[in-house]
Backbone as a chain_set.jsonl record, in Angstrom:
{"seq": "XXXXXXXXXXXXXXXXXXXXXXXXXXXXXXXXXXXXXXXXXXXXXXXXXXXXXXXXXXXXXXXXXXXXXXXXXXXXXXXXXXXXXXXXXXXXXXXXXXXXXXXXXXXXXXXXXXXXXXXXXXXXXXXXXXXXXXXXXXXXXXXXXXX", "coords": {"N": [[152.316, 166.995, -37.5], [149.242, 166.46, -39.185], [146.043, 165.818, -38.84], [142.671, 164.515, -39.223], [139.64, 164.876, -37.537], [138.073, 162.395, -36.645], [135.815, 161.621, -34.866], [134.271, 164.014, -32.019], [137.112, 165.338, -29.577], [138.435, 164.913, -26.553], [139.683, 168.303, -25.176], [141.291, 168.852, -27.954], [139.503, 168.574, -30.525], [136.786, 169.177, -32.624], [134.629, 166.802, -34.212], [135.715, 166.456, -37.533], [137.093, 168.136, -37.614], [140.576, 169.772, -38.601], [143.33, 169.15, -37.242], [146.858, 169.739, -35.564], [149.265, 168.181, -34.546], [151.46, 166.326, -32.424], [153.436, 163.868, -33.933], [153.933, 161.286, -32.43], [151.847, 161.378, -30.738], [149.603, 161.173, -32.971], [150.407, 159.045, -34.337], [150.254, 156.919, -32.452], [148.108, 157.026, -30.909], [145.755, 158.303, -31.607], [145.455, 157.725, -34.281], [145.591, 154.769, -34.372], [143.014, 154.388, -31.852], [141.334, 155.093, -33.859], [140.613, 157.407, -33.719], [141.165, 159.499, -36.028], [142.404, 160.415, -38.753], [144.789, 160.574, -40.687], [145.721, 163.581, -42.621], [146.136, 164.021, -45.334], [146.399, 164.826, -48.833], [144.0, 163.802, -50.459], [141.932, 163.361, -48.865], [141.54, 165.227, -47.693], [140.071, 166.493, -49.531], [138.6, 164.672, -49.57], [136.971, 165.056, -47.375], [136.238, 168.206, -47.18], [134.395, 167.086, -49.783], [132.104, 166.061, -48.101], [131.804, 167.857, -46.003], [130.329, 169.658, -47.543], [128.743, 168.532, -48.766], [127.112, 168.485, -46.394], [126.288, 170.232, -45.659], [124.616, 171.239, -47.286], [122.045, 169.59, -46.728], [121.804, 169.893, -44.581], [120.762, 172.454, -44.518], [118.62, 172.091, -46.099], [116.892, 170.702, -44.587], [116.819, 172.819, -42.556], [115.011, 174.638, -44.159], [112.792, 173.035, -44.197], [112.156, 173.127, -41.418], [111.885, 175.395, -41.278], [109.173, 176.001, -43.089], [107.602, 174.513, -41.823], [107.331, 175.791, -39.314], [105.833, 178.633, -39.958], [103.626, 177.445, -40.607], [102.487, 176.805, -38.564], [102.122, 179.516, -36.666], [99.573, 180.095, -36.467], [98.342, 178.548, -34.601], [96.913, 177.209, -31.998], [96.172, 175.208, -29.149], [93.606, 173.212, -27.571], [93.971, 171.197, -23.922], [92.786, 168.591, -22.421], [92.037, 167.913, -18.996], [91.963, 166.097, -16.057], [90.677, 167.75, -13.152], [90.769, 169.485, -10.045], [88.995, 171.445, -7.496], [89.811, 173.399, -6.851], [91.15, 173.882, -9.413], [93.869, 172.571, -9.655], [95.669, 170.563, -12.051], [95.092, 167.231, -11.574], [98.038, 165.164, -11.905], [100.29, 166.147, -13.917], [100.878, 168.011, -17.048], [102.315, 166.552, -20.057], [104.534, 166.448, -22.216], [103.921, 164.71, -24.66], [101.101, 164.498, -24.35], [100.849, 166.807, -25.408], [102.127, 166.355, -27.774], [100.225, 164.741, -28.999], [98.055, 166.422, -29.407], [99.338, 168.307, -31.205], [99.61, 166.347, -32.963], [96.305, 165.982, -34.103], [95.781, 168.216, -35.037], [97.567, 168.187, -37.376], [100.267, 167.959, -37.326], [103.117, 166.488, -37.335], [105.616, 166.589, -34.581], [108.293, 165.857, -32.797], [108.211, 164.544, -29.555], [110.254, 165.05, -28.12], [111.341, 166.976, -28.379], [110.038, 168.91, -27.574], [109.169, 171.561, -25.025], [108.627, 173.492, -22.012], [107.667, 176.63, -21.011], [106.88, 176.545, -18.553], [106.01, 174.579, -16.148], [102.595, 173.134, -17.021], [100.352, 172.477, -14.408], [98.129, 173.951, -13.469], [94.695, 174.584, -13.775], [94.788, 176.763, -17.086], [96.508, 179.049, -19.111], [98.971, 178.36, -21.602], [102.731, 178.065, -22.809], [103.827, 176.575, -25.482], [107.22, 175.539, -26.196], [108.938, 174.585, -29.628], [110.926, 172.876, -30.758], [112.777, 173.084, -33.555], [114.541, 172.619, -35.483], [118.203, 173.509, -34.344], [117.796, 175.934, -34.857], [115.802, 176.815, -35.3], [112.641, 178.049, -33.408], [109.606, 177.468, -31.906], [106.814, 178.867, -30.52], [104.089, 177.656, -29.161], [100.74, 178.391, -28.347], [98.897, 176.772, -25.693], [96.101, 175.516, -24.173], [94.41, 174.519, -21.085], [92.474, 172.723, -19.948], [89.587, 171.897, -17.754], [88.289, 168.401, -16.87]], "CA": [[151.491, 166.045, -38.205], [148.013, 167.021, -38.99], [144.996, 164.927, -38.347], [141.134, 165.002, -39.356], [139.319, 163.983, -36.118], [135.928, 161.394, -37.208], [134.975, 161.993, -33.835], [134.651, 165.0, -31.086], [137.943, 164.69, -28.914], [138.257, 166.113, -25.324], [140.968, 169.089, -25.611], [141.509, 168.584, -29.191], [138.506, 169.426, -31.729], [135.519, 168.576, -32.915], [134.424, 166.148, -35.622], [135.788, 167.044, -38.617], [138.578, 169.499, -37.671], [141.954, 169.076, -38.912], [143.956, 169.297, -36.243], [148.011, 169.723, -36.161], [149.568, 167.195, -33.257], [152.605, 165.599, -32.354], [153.349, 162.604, -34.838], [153.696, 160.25, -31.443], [150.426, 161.24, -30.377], [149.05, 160.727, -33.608], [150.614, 157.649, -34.923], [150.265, 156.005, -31.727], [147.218, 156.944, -30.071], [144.473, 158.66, -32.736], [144.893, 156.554, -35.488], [144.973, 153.264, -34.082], [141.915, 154.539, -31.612], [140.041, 155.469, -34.763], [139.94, 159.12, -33.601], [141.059, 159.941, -36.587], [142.958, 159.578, -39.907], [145.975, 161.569, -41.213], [145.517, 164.309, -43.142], [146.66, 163.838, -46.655], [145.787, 165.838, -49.864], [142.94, 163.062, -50.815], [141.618, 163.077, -47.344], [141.298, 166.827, -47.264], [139.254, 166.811, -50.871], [136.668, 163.762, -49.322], [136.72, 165.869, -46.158], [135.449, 169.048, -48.086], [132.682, 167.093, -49.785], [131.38, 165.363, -47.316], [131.079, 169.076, -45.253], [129.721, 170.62, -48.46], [127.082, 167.759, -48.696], [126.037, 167.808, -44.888], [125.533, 171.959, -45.582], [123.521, 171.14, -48.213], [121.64, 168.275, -46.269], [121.291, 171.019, -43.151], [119.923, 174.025, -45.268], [116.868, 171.832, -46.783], [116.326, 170.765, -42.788], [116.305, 174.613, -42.205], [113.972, 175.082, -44.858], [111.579, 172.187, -44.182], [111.646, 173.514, -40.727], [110.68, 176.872, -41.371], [108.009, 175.601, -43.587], [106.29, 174.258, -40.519], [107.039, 177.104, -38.136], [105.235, 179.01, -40.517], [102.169, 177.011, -40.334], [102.582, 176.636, -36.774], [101.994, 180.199, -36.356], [98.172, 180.536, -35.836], [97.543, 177.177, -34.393], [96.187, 177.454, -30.586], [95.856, 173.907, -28.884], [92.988, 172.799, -26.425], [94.556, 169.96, -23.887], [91.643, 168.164, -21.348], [92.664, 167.327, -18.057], [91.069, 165.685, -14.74], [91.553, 168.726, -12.317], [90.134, 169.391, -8.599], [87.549, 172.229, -7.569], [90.636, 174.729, -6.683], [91.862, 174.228, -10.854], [95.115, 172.001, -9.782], [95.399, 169.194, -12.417], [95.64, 165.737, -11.043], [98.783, 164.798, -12.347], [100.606, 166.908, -15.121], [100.593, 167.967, -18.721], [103.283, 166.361, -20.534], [105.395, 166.583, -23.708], [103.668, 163.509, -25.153], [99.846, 165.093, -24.77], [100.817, 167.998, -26.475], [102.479, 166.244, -29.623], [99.507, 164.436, -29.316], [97.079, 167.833, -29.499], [99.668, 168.515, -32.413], [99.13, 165.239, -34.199], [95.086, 166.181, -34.245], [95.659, 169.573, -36.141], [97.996, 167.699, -38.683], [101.782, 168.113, -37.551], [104.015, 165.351, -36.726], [106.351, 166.786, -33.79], [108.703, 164.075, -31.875], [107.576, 164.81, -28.2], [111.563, 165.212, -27.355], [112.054, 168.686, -29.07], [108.727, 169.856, -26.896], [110.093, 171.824, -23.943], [107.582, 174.136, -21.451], [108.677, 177.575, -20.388], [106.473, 176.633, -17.247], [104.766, 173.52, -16.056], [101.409, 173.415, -16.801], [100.143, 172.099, -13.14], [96.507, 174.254, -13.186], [93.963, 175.002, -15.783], [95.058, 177.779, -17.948], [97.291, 179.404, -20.909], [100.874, 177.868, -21.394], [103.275, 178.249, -23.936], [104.956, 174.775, -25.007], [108.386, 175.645, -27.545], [109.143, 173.424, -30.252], [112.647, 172.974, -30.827], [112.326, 172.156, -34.832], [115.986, 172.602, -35.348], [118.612, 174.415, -33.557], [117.909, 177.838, -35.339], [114.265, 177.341, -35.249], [112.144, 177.405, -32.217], [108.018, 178.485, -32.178], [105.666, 178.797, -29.156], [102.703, 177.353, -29.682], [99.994, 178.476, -27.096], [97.853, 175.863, -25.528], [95.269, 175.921, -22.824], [94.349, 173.135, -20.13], [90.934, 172.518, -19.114], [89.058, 170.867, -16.791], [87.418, 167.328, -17.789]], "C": [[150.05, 166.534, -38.143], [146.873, 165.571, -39.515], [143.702, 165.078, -38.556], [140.852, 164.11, -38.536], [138.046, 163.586, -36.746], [135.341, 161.865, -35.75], [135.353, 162.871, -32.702], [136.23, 164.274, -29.819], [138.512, 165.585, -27.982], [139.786, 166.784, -25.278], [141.506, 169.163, -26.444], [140.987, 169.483, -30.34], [137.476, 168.742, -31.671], [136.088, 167.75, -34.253], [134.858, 166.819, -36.547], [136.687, 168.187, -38.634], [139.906, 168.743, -38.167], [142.73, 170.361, -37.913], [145.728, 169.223, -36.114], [148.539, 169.028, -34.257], [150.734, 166.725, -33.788], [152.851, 164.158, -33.22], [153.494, 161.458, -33.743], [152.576, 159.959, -31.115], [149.402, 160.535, -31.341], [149.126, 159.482, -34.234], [150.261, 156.406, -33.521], [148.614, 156.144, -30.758], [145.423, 157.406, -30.53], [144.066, 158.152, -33.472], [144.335, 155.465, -35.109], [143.536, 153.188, -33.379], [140.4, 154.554, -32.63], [139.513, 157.061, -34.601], [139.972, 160.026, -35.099], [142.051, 159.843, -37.85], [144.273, 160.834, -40.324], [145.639, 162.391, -42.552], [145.83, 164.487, -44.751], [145.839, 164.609, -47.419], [144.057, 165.096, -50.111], [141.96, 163.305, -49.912], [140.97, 164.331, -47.144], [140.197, 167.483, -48.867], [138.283, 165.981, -49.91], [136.278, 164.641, -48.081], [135.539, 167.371, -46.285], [134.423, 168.965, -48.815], [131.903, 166.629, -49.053], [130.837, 166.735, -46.212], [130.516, 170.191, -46.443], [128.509, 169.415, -48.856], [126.264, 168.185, -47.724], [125.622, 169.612, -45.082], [124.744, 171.822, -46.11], [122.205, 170.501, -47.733], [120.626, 169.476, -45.219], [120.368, 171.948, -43.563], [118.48, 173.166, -45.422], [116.879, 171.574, -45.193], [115.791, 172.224, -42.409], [114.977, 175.003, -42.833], [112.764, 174.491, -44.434], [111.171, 172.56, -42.405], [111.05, 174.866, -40.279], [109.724, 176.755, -42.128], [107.275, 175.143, -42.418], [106.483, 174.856, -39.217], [106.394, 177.577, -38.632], [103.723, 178.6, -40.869], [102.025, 176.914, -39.008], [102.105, 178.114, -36.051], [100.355, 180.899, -36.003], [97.698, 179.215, -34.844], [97.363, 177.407, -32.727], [95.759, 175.969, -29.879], [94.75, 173.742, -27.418], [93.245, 171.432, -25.726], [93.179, 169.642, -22.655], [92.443, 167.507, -20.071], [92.058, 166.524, -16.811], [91.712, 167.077, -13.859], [90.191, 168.781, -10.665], [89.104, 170.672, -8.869], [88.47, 173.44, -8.013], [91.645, 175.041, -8.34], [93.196, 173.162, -10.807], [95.059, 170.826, -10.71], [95.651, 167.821, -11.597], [96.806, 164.728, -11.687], [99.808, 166.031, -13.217], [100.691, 166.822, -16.327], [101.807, 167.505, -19.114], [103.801, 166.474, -21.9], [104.587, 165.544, -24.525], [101.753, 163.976, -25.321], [100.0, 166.175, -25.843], [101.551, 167.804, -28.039], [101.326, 165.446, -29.628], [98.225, 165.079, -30.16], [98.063, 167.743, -30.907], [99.19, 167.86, -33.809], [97.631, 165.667, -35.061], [95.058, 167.213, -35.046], [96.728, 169.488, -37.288], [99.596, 168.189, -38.928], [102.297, 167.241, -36.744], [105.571, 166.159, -36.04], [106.823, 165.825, -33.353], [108.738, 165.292, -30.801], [109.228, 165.531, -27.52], [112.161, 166.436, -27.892], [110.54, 169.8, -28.563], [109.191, 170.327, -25.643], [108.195, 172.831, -23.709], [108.387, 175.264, -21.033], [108.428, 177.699, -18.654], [105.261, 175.293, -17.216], [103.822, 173.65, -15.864], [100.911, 172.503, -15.474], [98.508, 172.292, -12.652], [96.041, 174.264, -14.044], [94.322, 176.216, -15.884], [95.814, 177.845, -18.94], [98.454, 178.881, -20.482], [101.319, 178.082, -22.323], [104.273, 177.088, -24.161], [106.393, 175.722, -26.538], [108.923, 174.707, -28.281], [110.076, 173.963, -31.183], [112.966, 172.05, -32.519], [113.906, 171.631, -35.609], [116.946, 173.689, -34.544], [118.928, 175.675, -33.628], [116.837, 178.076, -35.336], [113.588, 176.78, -33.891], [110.829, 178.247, -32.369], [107.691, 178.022, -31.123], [104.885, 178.875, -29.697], [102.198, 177.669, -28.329], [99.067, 177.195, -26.738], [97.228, 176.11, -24.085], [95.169, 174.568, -22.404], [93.14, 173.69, -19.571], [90.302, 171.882, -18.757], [88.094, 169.496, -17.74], [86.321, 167.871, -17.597]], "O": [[149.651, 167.006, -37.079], [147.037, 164.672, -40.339], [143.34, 166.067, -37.92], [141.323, 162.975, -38.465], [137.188, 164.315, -37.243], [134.305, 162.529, -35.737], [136.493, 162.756, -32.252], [136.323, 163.123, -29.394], [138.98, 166.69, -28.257], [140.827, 166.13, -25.323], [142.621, 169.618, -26.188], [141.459, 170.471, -30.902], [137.213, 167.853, -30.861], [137.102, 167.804, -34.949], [134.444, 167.978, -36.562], [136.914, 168.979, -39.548], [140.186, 167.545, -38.137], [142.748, 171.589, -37.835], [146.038, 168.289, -36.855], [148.166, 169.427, -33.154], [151.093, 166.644, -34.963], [152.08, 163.285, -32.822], [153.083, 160.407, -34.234], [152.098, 158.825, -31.078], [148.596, 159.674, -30.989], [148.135, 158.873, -34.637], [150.064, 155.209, -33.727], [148.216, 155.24, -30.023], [144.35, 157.044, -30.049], [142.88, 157.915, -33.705], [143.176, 155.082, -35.27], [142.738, 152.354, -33.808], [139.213, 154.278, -32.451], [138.553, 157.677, -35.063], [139.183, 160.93, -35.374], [142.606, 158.746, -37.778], [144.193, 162.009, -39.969], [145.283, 161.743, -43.537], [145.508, 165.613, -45.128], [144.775, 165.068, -47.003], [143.052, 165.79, -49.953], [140.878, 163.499, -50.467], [139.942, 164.453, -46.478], [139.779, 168.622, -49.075], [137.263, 166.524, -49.484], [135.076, 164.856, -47.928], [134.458, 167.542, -45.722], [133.58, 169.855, -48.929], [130.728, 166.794, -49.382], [129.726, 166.707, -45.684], [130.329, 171.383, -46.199], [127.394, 169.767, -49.24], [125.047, 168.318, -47.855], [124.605, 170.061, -44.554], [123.717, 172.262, -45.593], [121.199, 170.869, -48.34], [119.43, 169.759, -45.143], [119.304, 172.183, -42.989], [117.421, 173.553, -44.927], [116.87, 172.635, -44.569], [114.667, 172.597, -42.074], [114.048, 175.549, -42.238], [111.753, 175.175, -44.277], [110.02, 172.32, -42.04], [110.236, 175.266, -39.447], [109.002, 177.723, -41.891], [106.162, 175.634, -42.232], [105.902, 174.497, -38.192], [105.388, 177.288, -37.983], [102.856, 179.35, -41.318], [100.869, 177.051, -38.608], [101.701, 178.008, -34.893], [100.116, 181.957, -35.42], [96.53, 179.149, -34.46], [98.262, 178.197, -32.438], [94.653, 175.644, -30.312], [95.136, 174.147, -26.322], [92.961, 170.431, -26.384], [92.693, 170.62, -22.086], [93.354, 166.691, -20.211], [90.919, 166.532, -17.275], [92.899, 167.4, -13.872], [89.117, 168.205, -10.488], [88.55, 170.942, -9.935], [88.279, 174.216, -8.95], [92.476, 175.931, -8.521], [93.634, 172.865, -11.919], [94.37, 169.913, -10.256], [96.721, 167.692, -11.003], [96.491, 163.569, -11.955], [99.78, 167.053, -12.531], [100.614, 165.722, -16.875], [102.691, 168.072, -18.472], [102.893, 166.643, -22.713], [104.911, 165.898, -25.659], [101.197, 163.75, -26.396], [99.366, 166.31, -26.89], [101.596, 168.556, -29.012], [101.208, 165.254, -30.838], [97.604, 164.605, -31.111], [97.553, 167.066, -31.8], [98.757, 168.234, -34.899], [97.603, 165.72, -36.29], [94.188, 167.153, -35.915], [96.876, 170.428, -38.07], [100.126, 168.594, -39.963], [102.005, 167.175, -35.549], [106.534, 166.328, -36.788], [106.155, 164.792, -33.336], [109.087, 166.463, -30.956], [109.268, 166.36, -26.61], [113.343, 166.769, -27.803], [110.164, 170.899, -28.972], [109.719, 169.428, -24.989], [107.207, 172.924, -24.437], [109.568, 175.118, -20.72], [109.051, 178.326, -17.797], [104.225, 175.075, -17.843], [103.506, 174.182, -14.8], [101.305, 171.368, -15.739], [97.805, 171.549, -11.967], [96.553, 174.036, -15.14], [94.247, 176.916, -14.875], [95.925, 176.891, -19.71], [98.911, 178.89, -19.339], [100.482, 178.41, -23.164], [105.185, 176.708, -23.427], [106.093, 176.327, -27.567], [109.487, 173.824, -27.634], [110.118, 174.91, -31.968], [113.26, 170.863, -32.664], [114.199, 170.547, -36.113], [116.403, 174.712, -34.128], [119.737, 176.382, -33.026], [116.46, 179.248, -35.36], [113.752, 175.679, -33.366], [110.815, 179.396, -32.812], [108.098, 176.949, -30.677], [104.61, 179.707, -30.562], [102.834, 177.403, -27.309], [98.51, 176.651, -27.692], [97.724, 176.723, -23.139], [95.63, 173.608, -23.022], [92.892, 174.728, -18.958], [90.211, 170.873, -19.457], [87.486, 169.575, -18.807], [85.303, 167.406, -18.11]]}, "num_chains": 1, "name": "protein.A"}
């Protein structure tokens, strides 16, 4: 019996696989769950556009995020910090200052695709990576300096 799974299923498949299973398993424990629907000719046409939409859907994402890696590529961020005599900041730099610094030079980042390759902690150079989708990623440099 073959099966298109709606949702990921542990030892099975992913979303959207058609999957070939025991007709017990499936009549009694996939369907009714909602894991997933029986495979039929119809089923296997809406199946096909619905993963030839979401490619379509994905690609402009790709695009619109290499459009702003591509501006992203000269931009240099200055972040202000409170810090001691010996340079240590008083606290740390976080994901949320630096989409802030972003906001100011005119790019809307969400703070949760901002990663560090090293916590900024003193004053100096850092490199934050911004995770725009999961084929595009840019290091933006930014510095930290004393109030």
């Amino acid at each position: 019996m073959d099966i298109i799974l709606k949702q990921d299923v542990k030892n099975l498949g992913d979303k959207d696989d058609v999957v070939s299973v025991k007709a017990g398993y499936g009549r009694n424990f996939l369907i009714p769950k909602g894991y997933g629907i029986l495979a039929t000719e119809s089923a296997r046409k809406v199946l096909a556009e619905n993963l030839k939409q979401a490619q379509f859907k994905q690609e402009k994402i790709r695009k619109d995020a290499d459009a702003v890696a591509a501006k992203l590529e000269g931009v240099k961020l200055t972040i202000g910090a409170k810090a001691g005599e010996t340079g240590k900041i008083f606290g740390a730099i976080n994901t949320i200052q630096v989409a802030d610094a972003l906001k100011k030079e005119g790019f809307e980042v969400d703070r949760r695709r901002i990663t560090f390759d090293q916590e900024p902690k003193f004053v100096g150079d850092y490199t934050a990576i911004l995770n725009l989708h999961k084929e595009v990623k840019v290091q933006v440099p930014f510095s930290v300096v004393a109030e």
